[in-house]
C-alpha positions in Angstrom: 160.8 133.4 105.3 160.9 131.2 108.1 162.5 132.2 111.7 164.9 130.6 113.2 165.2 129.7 117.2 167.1 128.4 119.8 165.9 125.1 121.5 166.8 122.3 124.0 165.6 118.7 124.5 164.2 118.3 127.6 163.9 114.6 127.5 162.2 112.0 125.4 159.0 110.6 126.4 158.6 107.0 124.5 159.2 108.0 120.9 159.0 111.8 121.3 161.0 114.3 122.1 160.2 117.5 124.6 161.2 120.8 123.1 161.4 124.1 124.7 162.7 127.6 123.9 166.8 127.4 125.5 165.4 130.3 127.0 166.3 130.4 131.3 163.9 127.8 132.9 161.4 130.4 134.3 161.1 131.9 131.3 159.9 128.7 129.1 156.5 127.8 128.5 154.9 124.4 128.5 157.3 121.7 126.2 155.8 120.8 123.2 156.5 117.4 121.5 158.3 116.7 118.2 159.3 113.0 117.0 162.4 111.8 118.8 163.6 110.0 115.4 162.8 113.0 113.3 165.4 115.1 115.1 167.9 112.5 115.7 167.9 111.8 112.2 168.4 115.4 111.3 171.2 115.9 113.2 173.0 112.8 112.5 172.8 111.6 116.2 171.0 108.9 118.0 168.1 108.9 120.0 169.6 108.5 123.5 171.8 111.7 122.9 168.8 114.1 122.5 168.2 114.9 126.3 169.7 118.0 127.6 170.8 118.9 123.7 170.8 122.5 122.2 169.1 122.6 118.8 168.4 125.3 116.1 165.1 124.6 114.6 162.7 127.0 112.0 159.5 127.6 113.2 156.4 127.1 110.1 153.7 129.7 109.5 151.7 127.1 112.1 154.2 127.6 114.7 155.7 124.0 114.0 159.2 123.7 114.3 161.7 121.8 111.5 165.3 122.0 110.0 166.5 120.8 112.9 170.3 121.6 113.3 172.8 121.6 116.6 173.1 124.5 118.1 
């Protein structure tokens, strides 16, 4: 069974998006990148309204996360 986390879009970079943990800032490691289109999709928004958005996502057996869903 897959976990399930708390993240935010930091921004998006061209056509990805930067994830981190919506942990406090000093807390966070590096972002990691996830298709901006992928996540807009899932959650029924557009593009432009992932920055600064609180997500849910699962996180894979390789540390990849998916099922994106607003927090």
């Amino acid at each position: 069974m897959s976990e399930r986390v708390n993240v935010k879009c930091l921004l998006v970079f061209g056509d990805q998006a930067e994830i981190v943990a919506d942990i406090p800032a000093d807390e966070r490691t590096s972002p990691v990148r996830y298709p901006a289109a992928e996540i807009a999709e899932a959650v029924g928004l557009t593009v432009q309204d992932l920055p600064g958005l609180r997500l849910t996502a699962d996180v894979g057996d390789d540390d990849r996360l998916s099922g994106w869903r607003l927090a």
